[in-house]
N, C-alpha and C positions, 0 to 999 in steps of 0.2 A: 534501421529501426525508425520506426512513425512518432517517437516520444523526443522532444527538443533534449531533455536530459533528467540523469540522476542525480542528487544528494547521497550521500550519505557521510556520518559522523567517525564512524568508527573502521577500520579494518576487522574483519571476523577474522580474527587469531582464539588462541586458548582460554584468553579470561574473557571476550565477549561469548563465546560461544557458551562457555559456564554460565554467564551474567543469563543471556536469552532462551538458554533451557532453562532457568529459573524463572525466566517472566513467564514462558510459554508451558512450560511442562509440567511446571511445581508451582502455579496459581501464586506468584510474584505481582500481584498487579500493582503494589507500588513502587515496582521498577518502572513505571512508565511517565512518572514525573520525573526522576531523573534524565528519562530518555528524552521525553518532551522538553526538558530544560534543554537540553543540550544542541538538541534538532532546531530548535528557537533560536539560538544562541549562535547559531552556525550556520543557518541557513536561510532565518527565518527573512531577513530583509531584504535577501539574491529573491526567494519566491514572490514578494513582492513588488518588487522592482521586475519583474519578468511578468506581473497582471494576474498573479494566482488567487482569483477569489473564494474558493472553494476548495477543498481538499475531501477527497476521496479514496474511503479506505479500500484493502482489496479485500476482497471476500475470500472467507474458509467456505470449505460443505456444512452443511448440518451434521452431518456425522463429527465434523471436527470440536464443531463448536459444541455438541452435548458432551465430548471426552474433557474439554477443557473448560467449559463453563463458560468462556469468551473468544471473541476473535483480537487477538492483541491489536491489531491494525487497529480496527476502530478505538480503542483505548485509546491509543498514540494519536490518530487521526481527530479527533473531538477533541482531545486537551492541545493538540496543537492548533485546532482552528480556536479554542476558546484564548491561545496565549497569542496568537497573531492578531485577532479580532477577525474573521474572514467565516465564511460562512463553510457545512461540514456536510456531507450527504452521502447519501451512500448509492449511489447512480449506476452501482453495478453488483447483477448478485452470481452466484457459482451456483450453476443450475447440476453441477453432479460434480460426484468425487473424483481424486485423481490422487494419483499414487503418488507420495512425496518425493519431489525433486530434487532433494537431495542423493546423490548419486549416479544419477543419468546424465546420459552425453546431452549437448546440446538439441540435437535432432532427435532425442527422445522426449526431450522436454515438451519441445514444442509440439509431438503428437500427442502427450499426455495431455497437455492443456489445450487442444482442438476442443472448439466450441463447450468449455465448460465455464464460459463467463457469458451471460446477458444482461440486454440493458434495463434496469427496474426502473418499470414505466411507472410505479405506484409512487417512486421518491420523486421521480422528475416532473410528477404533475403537482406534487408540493409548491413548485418553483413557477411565479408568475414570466419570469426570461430564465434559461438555461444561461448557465456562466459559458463563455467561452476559452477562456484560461483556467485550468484545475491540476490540480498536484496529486497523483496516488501515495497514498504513503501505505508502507509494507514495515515488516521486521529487517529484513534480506534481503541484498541484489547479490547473483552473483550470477545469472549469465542473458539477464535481462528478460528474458522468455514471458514471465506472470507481466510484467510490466506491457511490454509487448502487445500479448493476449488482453488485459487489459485500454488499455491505447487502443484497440480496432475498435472496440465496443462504443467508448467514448467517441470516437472520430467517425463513426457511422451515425450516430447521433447529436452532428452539430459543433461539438465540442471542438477547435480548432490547434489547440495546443494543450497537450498534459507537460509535465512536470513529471518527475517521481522523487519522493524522499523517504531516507529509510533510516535505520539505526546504522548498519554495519551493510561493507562490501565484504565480498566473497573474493576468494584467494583463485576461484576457478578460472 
């Protein structure tokens, strides 16, 4: 894998999974101050201490995000750059849908998410220097693939090291 490492807070057992289809599925969105406390509280001074200026959320489709109203990433990714002081961008977007990866082997995974992340050139011409250390933060790791597929995109453009942080590992 091209990404130095993941965070994450939680183990994805029976009560995260309830907690994160509440954030995600039933428009919970102040579940993500709790989440952002925690992710802060747990990791927040490792991503520091490791040069993470920027955090960067991972992108849903637009189909996802008109069923839910929001992409949770970015929730979590902005309250957590706002509670680290560190700057927040969204440097990568999901140029098409893909079938949820929950279920799929690993080597489905990763045909599923073939070329369904590019790099938004519209955010990065925001930025007078591209950061060189940055964090993806997600809901879920569990077999690294989105993280992954994210990392080439960043690392094709400059970016030397990501990070990833997220609420909960997966059990896979």
């Amino acid at each position: 894998m091209s990404f130095e490492r993941n965070f994450a807070v939680w183990r994805y057992d029976k009560w995260m999974k309830k907690s994160i289809a509440g954030f995600k599925y039933d428009g919970r969105k102040e579940y993500a101050d709790f989440y952002i406390r925690h992710m802060a509280g747990g990791y927040g001074r490792q991503l520091l201490r490791y040069g993470v200026t920027v955090l960067v959320p991972v992108p849903i489709s637009a189909k996802r995000r008109r069923y839910r109203g929001f992409n949770q990433a970015e929730l979590l990714a902005e309250g957590l750059a706002k509670e680290l002081g560190i700057g927040y961008a969204k440097l990568i977007k999901r140029v098409r849908y893909t079938a949820p990866l929950s279920g799929l082997s690993p080597a489905e995974r990763t045909r599923n998410l073939c070329d369904a992340f590019c790099w938004n050139e519209k955010e990065a011409l925001k930025w007078e220097e591209l950061p060189r250390t940055v964090a993806l933060v997600d809901d879920i790791f569990t077999t690294g693939t989105t993280l992954e597929a994210c990392t080439r995109v960043l690392s094709e453009h400059g970016i030397s090291s990501v990070y990833g942080i997220c609420i909960c590992i997966g059990n896979d």
